[in-house]
ROLUM-613641 format. One record per residue (C-alpha): x, y, z; residue in one letter. Coordinates in steps of 0.05 Angstrom, whole numbers, padded with zeros to 5 digits, always signed. Each point is the difference from the previous one (the first is absolute). Layout:
# residues N
XYZA
...
# end
This chain:
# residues 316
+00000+00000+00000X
+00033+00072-00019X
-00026+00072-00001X
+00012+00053-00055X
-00022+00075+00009X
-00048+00024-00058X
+00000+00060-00040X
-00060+00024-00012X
-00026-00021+00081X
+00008-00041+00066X
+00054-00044+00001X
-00033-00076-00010X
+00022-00075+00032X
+00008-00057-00055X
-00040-00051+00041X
+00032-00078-00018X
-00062-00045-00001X
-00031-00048-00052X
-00049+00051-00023X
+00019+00055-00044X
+00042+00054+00009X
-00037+00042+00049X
+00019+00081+00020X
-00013+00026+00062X
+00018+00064+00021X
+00039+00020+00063X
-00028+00057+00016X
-00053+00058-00019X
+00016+00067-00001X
-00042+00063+00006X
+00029+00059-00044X
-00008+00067+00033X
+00005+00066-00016X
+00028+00062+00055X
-00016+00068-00016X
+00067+00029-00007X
+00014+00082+00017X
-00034+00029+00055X
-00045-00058+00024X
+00059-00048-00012X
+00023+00011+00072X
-00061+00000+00034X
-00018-00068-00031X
+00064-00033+00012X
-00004+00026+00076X
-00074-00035+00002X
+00022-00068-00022X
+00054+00006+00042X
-00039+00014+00063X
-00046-00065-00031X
+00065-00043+00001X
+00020-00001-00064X
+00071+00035-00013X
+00018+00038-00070X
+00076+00000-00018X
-00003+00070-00056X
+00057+00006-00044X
+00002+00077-00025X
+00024-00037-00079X
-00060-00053+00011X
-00073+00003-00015X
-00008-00077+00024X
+00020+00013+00081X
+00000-00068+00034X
-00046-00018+00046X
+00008-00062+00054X
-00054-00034-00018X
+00012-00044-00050X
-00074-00002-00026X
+00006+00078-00014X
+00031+00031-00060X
+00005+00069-00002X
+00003+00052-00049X
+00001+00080+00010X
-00041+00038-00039X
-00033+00071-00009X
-00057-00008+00040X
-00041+00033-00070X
+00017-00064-00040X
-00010-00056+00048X
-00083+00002-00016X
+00023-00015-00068X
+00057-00057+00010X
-00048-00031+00057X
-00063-00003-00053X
+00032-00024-00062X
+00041-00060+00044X
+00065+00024+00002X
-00007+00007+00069X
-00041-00047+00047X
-00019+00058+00056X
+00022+00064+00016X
+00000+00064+00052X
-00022+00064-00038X
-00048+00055+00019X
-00074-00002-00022X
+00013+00057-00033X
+00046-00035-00052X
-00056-00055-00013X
-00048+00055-00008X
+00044+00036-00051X
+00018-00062-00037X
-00071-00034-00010X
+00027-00071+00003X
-00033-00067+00024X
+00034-00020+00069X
-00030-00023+00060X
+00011+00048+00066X
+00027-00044+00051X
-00006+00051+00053X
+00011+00066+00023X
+00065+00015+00041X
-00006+00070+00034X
+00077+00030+00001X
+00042+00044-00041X
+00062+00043-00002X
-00026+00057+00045X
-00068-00021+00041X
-00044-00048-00004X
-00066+00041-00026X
-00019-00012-00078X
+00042+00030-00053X
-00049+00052-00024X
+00001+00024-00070X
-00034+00062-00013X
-00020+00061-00048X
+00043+00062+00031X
+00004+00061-00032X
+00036+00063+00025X
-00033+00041+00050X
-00029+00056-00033X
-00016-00035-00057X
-00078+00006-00017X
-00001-00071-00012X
-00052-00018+00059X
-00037-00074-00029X
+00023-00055-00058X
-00049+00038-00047X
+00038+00068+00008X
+00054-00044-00036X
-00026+00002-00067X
+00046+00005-00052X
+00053+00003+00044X
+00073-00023-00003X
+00018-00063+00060X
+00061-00033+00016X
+00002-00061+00037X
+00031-00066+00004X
-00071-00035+00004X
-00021+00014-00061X
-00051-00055-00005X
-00033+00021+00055X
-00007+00075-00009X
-00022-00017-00069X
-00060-00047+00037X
-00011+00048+00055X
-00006+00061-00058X
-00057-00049-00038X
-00026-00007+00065X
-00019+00076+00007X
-00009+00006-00083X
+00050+00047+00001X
+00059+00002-00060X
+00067+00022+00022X
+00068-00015-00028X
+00038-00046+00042X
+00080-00011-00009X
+00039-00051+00037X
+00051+00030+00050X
+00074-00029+00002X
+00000+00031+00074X
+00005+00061+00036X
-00072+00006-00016X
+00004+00059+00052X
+00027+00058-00029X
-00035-00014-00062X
-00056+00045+00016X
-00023+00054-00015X
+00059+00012-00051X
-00009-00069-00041X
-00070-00026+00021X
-00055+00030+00028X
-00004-00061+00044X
+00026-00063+00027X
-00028-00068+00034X
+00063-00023+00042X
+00009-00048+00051X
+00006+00022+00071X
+00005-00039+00084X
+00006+00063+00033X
-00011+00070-00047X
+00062+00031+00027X
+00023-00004-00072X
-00069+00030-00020X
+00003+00054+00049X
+00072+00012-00013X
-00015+00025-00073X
-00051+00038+00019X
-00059-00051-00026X
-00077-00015+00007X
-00023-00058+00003X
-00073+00003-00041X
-00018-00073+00001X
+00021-00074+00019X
+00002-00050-00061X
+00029-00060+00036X
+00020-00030+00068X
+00056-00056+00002X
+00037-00052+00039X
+00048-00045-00015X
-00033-00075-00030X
+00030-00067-00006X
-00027-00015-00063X
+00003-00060-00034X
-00009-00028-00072X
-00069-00034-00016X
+00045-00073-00015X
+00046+00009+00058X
-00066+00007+00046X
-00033-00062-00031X
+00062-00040+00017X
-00012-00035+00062X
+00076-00003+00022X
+00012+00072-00013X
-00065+00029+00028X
+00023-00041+00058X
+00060+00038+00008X
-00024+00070-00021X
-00048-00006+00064X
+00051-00022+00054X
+00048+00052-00027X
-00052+00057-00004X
-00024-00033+00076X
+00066+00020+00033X
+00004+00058-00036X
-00066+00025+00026X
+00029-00033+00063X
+00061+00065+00003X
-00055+00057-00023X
-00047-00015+00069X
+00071-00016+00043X
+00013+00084-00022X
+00008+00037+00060X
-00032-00054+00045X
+00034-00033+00063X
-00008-00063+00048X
-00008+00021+00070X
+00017-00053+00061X
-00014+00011+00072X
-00008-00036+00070X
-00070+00020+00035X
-00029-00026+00068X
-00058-00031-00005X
-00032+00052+00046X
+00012+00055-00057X
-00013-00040-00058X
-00061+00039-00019X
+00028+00062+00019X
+00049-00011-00057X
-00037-00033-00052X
-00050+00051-00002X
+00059+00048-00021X
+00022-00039-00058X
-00018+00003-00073X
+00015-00071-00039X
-00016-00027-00067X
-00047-00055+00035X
+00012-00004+00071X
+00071+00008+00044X
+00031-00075+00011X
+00000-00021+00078X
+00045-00043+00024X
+00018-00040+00067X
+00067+00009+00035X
+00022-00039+00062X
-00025+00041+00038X
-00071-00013+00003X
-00010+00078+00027X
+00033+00023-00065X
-00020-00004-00077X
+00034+00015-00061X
-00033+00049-00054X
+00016+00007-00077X
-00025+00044-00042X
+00013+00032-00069X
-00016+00080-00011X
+00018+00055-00037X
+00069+00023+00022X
-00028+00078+00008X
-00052-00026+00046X
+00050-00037+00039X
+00040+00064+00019X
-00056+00025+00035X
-00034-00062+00029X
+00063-00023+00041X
-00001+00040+00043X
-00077-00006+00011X
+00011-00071+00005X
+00056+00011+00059X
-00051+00031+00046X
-00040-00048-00008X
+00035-00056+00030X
+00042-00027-00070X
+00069-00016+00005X
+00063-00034-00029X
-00013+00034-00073X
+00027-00012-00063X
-00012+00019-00067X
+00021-00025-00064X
+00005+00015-00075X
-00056-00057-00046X
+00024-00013-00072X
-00059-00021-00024X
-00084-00005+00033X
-00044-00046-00037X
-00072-00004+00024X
# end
Protein backbone atom coordinates (compact mmCIF):
# COMPACT_ATOMS: atom_id res chain seq x y z
CA UNK A 1 0.00 0.00 0.00
CA UNK A 2 1.66 3.60 -0.96
CA UNK A 3 0.33 7.19 -0.99
CA UNK A 4 0.97 9.86 -3.74
CA UNK A 5 -0.17 13.58 -3.30
CA UNK A 6 -2.57 14.81 -6.18
CA UNK A 7 -2.55 17.78 -8.19
CA UNK A 8 -5.53 18.99 -8.79
CA UNK A 9 -6.87 17.94 -4.76
CA UNK A 10 -6.46 15.91 -1.45
CA UNK A 11 -3.74 13.71 -1.39
CA UNK A 12 -5.41 9.90 -1.90
CA UNK A 13 -4.32 6.17 -0.30
CA UNK A 14 -3.90 3.30 -3.03
CA UNK A 15 -5.91 0.73 -1.00
CA UNK A 16 -4.30 -3.14 -1.91
CA UNK A 17 -7.38 -5.42 -1.93
CA UNK A 18 -8.93 -7.80 -4.57
CA UNK A 19 -11.38 -5.27 -5.68
CA UNK A 20 -10.43 -2.51 -7.92
CA UNK A 21 -8.34 0.21 -7.46
CA UNK A 22 -10.21 2.32 -5.00
CA UNK A 23 -9.26 6.36 -4.00
CA UNK A 24 -9.89 7.64 -0.92
CA UNK A 25 -9.00 10.83 0.16
CA UNK A 26 -7.06 11.83 3.32
CA UNK A 27 -8.43 14.72 4.09
CA UNK A 28 -11.10 17.61 3.14
CA UNK A 29 -10.32 20.97 3.09
CA UNK A 30 -12.42 24.08 3.42
CA UNK A 31 -10.94 27.06 1.19
CA UNK A 32 -11.35 30.42 2.87
CA UNK A 33 -11.11 33.70 2.04
CA UNK A 34 -9.71 36.81 4.81
CA UNK A 35 -10.51 40.18 4.01
CA UNK A 36 -7.13 41.63 3.65
CA UNK A 37 -6.44 45.74 4.48
CA UNK A 38 -8.13 47.20 7.25
CA UNK A 39 -10.40 44.32 8.43
CA UNK A 40 -7.44 41.92 7.87
CA UNK A 41 -6.28 42.45 11.43
CA UNK A 42 -9.35 42.47 13.14
CA UNK A 43 -10.24 39.06 11.60
CA UNK A 44 -7.05 37.42 12.20
CA UNK A 45 -7.27 38.70 16.02
CA UNK A 46 -10.93 36.96 16.09
CA UNK A 47 -9.84 33.53 15.01
CA UNK A 48 -7.15 33.84 17.08
CA UNK A 49 -9.09 34.53 20.27
CA UNK A 50 -11.39 31.29 18.70
CA UNK A 51 -8.14 29.17 18.74
CA UNK A 52 -7.17 29.10 15.55
CA UNK A 53 -3.61 30.84 14.90
CA UNK A 54 -2.68 32.73 11.41
CA UNK A 55 1.12 32.76 10.48
CA UNK A 56 0.94 36.25 7.72
CA UNK A 57 3.81 36.54 5.49
CA UNK A 58 3.88 40.40 4.25
CA UNK A 59 5.11 38.53 0.28
CA UNK A 60 2.10 35.91 0.84
CA UNK A 61 -1.55 36.07 0.12
CA UNK A 62 -1.94 32.22 1.31
CA UNK A 63 -0.96 32.83 5.37
CA UNK A 64 -0.95 29.43 7.05
CA UNK A 65 -3.26 28.54 9.37
CA UNK A 66 -2.84 25.43 12.06
CA UNK A 67 -5.53 23.74 11.15
CA UNK A 68 -4.95 21.56 8.67
CA UNK A 69 -8.65 21.46 7.36
CA UNK A 70 -8.37 25.34 6.66
CA UNK A 71 -6.80 26.88 3.67
CA UNK A 72 -6.56 30.36 3.55
CA UNK A 73 -6.39 32.94 1.11
CA UNK A 74 -6.36 36.94 1.58
CA UNK A 75 -8.38 38.87 -0.37
CA UNK A 76 -10.04 42.41 -0.78
CA UNK A 77 -12.92 41.99 1.22
CA UNK A 78 -14.94 43.65 -2.31
CA UNK A 79 -14.12 40.46 -4.29
CA UNK A 80 -14.62 37.64 -1.91
CA UNK A 81 -18.77 37.76 -2.72
CA UNK A 82 -17.60 37.00 -6.11
CA UNK A 83 -14.77 34.17 -5.61
CA UNK A 84 -17.14 32.61 -2.73
CA UNK A 85 -20.31 32.46 -5.39
CA UNK A 86 -18.72 31.23 -8.49
CA UNK A 87 -16.64 28.27 -6.31
CA UNK A 88 -13.40 29.46 -6.21
CA UNK A 89 -13.73 29.79 -2.73
CA UNK A 90 -15.78 27.44 -0.39
CA UNK A 91 -16.75 30.33 2.40
CA UNK A 92 -15.66 33.54 3.19
CA UNK A 93 -15.67 36.74 5.80
CA UNK A 94 -16.76 39.95 3.91
CA UNK A 95 -19.13 42.71 4.86
CA UNK A 96 -22.83 42.59 3.76
CA UNK A 97 -22.20 45.44 2.10
CA UNK A 98 -19.88 43.70 -0.48
CA UNK A 99 -22.71 40.96 -1.16
CA UNK A 100 -25.11 43.68 -1.54
CA UNK A 101 -22.92 45.50 -4.12
CA UNK A 102 -21.98 42.40 -5.93
CA UNK A 103 -25.57 40.69 -6.43
CA UNK A 104 -24.19 37.14 -6.30
CA UNK A 105 -25.84 33.82 -5.09
CA UNK A 106 -24.16 32.82 -1.65
CA UNK A 107 -25.63 31.66 1.35
CA UNK A 108 -25.12 34.06 4.65
CA UNK A 109 -23.73 31.87 7.19
CA UNK A 110 -24.03 34.41 9.87
CA UNK A 111 -23.48 37.71 10.99
CA UNK A 112 -20.25 38.47 13.05
CA UNK A 113 -20.57 41.93 14.73
CA UNK A 114 -16.71 43.47 14.79
CA UNK A 115 -14.59 45.64 12.76
CA UNK A 116 -11.49 47.82 12.67
CA UNK A 117 -12.81 50.67 14.91
CA UNK A 118 -16.22 49.59 16.95
CA UNK A 119 -18.40 47.22 16.75
CA UNK A 120 -21.72 49.24 15.43
CA UNK A 121 -22.63 48.64 11.57
CA UNK A 122 -20.57 50.14 8.88
CA UNK A 123 -23.01 52.73 7.71
CA UNK A 124 -22.95 53.97 4.21
CA UNK A 125 -24.66 57.03 3.54
CA UNK A 126 -25.65 60.08 1.14
CA UNK A 127 -23.50 63.20 2.68
CA UNK A 128 -23.30 66.27 1.09
CA UNK A 129 -21.52 69.42 2.33
CA UNK A 130 -23.13 71.47 4.87
CA UNK A 131 -24.58 74.25 3.18
CA UNK A 132 -25.39 72.50 0.37
CA UNK A 133 -29.30 72.79 -0.52
CA UNK A 134 -29.37 69.25 -1.09
CA UNK A 135 -31.97 68.33 1.87
CA UNK A 136 -33.81 64.65 0.38
CA UNK A 137 -32.64 61.91 -2.48
CA UNK A 138 -35.11 63.82 -4.84
CA UNK A 139 -33.18 67.20 -4.44
CA UNK A 140 -30.48 65.00 -6.26
CA UNK A 141 -31.82 65.09 -9.59
CA UNK A 142 -29.51 65.33 -12.19
CA UNK A 143 -26.83 65.52 -9.99
CA UNK A 144 -23.22 64.33 -10.13
CA UNK A 145 -22.30 61.19 -7.15
CA UNK A 146 -19.27 59.56 -6.33
CA UNK A 147 -19.17 56.49 -4.49
CA UNK A 148 -17.61 53.18 -4.32
CA UNK A 149 -21.13 51.43 -4.09
CA UNK A 150 -22.18 52.15 -7.15
CA UNK A 151 -24.74 49.41 -7.41
CA UNK A 152 -26.38 50.45 -4.64
CA UNK A 153 -26.76 54.20 -5.09
CA UNK A 154 -27.85 53.36 -8.53
CA UNK A 155 -30.85 51.00 -6.72
CA UNK A 156 -31.39 53.39 -3.97
CA UNK A 157 -31.72 56.45 -6.86
CA UNK A 158 -34.56 53.98 -8.74
CA UNK A 159 -35.83 53.65 -5.52
CA UNK A 160 -36.81 57.44 -5.16
CA UNK A 161 -37.23 57.76 -9.31
CA UNK A 162 -34.75 60.11 -9.27
CA UNK A 163 -31.81 60.22 -12.23
CA UNK A 164 -28.44 61.28 -11.16
CA UNK A 165 -25.05 60.57 -12.53
CA UNK A 166 -23.13 58.25 -10.45
CA UNK A 167 -19.16 57.68 -10.92
CA UNK A 168 -17.21 55.14 -9.03
CA UNK A 169 -14.63 56.64 -6.57
CA UNK A 170 -10.95 55.21 -6.44
CA UNK A 171 -10.93 56.77 -2.77
CA UNK A 172 -10.69 59.78 -0.95
CA UNK A 173 -14.32 60.12 -1.75
CA UNK A 174 -14.12 63.06 0.86
CA UNK A 175 -12.74 65.96 -0.59
CA UNK A 176 -14.48 65.23 -3.71
CA UNK A 177 -17.31 67.50 -2.91
CA UNK A 178 -18.45 70.21 -3.63
CA UNK A 179 -15.48 70.81 -6.20
CA UNK A 180 -15.94 67.34 -8.23
CA UNK A 181 -19.44 66.06 -7.21
CA UNK A 182 -22.21 67.53 -5.79
CA UNK A 183 -22.41 64.51 -3.61
CA UNK A 184 -21.11 61.36 -2.27
CA UNK A 185 -22.52 57.94 -0.57
CA UNK A 186 -19.37 56.81 1.56
CA UNK A 187 -18.91 54.39 4.12
CA UNK A 188 -18.62 55.50 7.65
CA UNK A 189 -18.33 53.56 11.83
CA UNK A 190 -18.04 56.71 13.52
CA UNK A 191 -18.61 60.18 11.13
CA UNK A 192 -15.50 61.74 12.49
CA UNK A 193 -14.33 61.55 8.91
CA UNK A 194 -17.79 63.06 7.90
CA UNK A 195 -17.66 65.77 10.36
CA UNK A 196 -14.04 66.34 9.70
CA UNK A 197 -14.79 67.60 6.06
CA UNK A 198 -17.35 69.49 6.98
CA UNK A 199 -20.31 66.95 5.72
CA UNK A 200 -24.16 66.19 6.03
CA UNK A 201 -25.30 63.32 6.20
CA UNK A 202 -28.95 63.45 4.13
CA UNK A 203 -29.83 59.81 4.18
CA UNK A 204 -28.80 56.12 5.15
CA UNK A 205 -28.71 53.59 2.09
CA UNK A 206 -27.27 50.59 3.91
CA UNK A 207 -26.25 49.11 7.28
CA UNK A 208 -23.47 46.30 7.41
CA UNK A 209 -21.62 43.70 9.37
CA UNK A 210 -19.21 41.46 8.60
CA UNK A 211 -20.85 37.72 7.12
CA UNK A 212 -19.35 34.34 6.81
CA UNK A 213 -20.71 33.58 3.66
CA UNK A 214 -20.56 30.58 1.93
CA UNK A 215 -20.99 29.19 -1.66
CA UNK A 216 -24.43 27.51 -2.43
CA UNK A 217 -22.19 23.84 -3.21
CA UNK A 218 -19.92 24.30 -0.32
CA UNK A 219 -23.19 24.64 2.00
CA UNK A 220 -24.84 21.53 0.43
CA UNK A 221 -21.75 19.57 1.28
CA UNK A 222 -22.33 17.80 4.39
CA UNK A 223 -18.54 17.63 5.50
CA UNK A 224 -17.94 21.27 4.87
CA UNK A 225 -21.18 22.69 6.27
CA UNK A 226 -20.05 20.65 9.14
CA UNK A 227 -17.04 22.56 9.55
CA UNK A 228 -18.25 26.05 8.48
CA UNK A 229 -20.66 25.73 11.72
CA UNK A 230 -18.09 24.67 14.39
CA UNK A 231 -15.69 27.23 13.03
CA UNK A 232 -18.31 30.11 12.87
CA UNK A 233 -19.51 28.43 16.64
CA UNK A 234 -16.21 29.46 18.31
CA UNK A 235 -15.98 32.35 16.52
CA UNK A 236 -19.29 33.58 17.79
CA UNK A 237 -17.85 31.93 20.93
CA UNK A 238 -14.81 35.22 21.11
CA UNK A 239 -17.57 38.07 19.95
CA UNK A 240 -19.92 37.29 23.41
CA UNK A 241 -16.34 36.48 25.55
CA UNK A 242 -15.68 40.70 24.46
CA UNK A 243 -15.28 42.53 27.46
CA UNK A 244 -16.88 39.87 29.72
CA UNK A 245 -15.18 38.21 32.83
CA UNK A 246 -15.60 35.03 35.25
CA UNK A 247 -16.01 36.10 38.76
CA UNK A 248 -15.14 33.43 41.81
CA UNK A 249 -15.85 34.02 45.39
CA UNK A 250 -16.24 32.20 48.88
CA UNK A 251 -19.77 33.20 50.63
CA UNK A 252 -21.19 31.91 54.07
CA UNK A 253 -24.11 30.35 53.80
CA UNK A 254 -25.70 32.94 56.11
CA UNK A 255 -25.11 35.70 53.25
CA UNK A 256 -25.74 33.72 50.34
CA UNK A 257 -28.79 35.66 49.41
CA UNK A 258 -27.40 38.74 50.37
CA UNK A 259 -24.93 38.22 47.51
CA UNK A 260 -26.78 36.54 44.89
CA UNK A 261 -29.30 39.09 44.81
CA UNK A 262 -26.33 41.52 43.76
CA UNK A 263 -25.27 39.53 40.83
CA UNK A 264 -26.13 39.71 37.22
CA UNK A 265 -25.40 36.15 35.25
CA UNK A 266 -26.19 34.81 31.90
CA UNK A 267 -28.55 32.05 33.65
CA UNK A 268 -27.96 31.87 37.22
CA UNK A 269 -24.40 32.27 39.41
CA UNK A 270 -22.87 28.49 39.95
CA UNK A 271 -22.86 27.47 43.83
CA UNK A 272 -20.62 25.28 45.05
CA UNK A 273 -19.72 23.32 48.39
CA UNK A 274 -16.34 23.77 50.14
CA UNK A 275 -15.24 21.79 53.26
CA UNK A 276 -16.48 23.84 55.15
CA UNK A 277 -20.04 23.18 55.31
CA UNK A 278 -20.56 27.08 56.66
CA UNK A 279 -18.88 28.27 53.42
CA UNK A 280 -19.90 28.07 49.57
CA UNK A 281 -18.19 28.82 46.48
CA UNK A 282 -19.87 31.27 43.78
CA UNK A 283 -19.07 31.60 39.93
CA UNK A 284 -20.32 33.79 37.87
CA UNK A 285 -19.65 35.39 34.41
CA UNK A 286 -20.44 39.39 33.86
CA UNK A 287 -19.55 42.15 32.00
CA UNK A 288 -16.11 43.28 33.09
CA UNK A 289 -17.51 47.20 33.52
CA UNK A 290 -20.08 45.92 35.82
CA UNK A 291 -17.61 44.04 37.77
CA UNK A 292 -15.59 47.25 38.71
CA UNK A 293 -18.42 48.52 40.45
CA UNK A 294 -20.08 45.42 41.91
CA UNK A 295 -16.95 44.27 43.95
CA UNK A 296 -17.00 46.27 46.08
CA UNK A 297 -20.85 45.96 46.66
CA UNK A 298 -20.31 42.42 46.90
CA UNK A 299 -17.50 42.93 49.83
CA UNK A 300 -20.04 44.50 52.17
CA UNK A 301 -22.07 42.11 51.77
CA UNK A 302 -20.29 39.32 53.23
CA UNK A 303 -18.20 37.93 49.73
CA UNK A 304 -14.75 37.15 50.01
CA UNK A 305 -11.62 35.44 48.57
CA UNK A 306 -12.23 37.15 44.90
CA UNK A 307 -10.88 36.54 41.75
CA UNK A 308 -11.51 37.50 38.41
CA UNK A 309 -10.47 36.24 35.22
CA UNK A 310 -10.20 36.98 31.46
CA UNK A 311 -13.00 34.14 29.16
CA UNK A 312 -11.82 33.51 25.56
CA UNK A 313 -14.75 32.47 24.34
CA UNK A 314 -18.93 32.21 26.00
CA UNK A 315 -21.17 29.91 24.14
CA UNK A 316 -24.77 29.70 25.33
Amino acid sequence: MGSAPSQFGPAIIQVATEEPFQEVPISSVLRLGIPKGSLQEATLGLFKRAGYHFAVSSRSYYPQVDDPELEATLLRAQEIPRYVAEGVLDAGLTGHDNVVEAGVDVVDLAELVYSKVTSRPYRWVLAVPEDSPIRTPQDLEGKRIATELVNVTRRYLDQHGVKAHVEFSWGATEVKVPDLVDAIVEGTETGSTLRAHRLRVVDTLLESTTRWIASPAAYADPWKREKMENVILLLQGALNAEGMVGLKMNVARADLVAVTALLPAMKRPTISALSDEAWVAVETILPERVARELLPRLKRAGAEGFVEYPLLKVIP
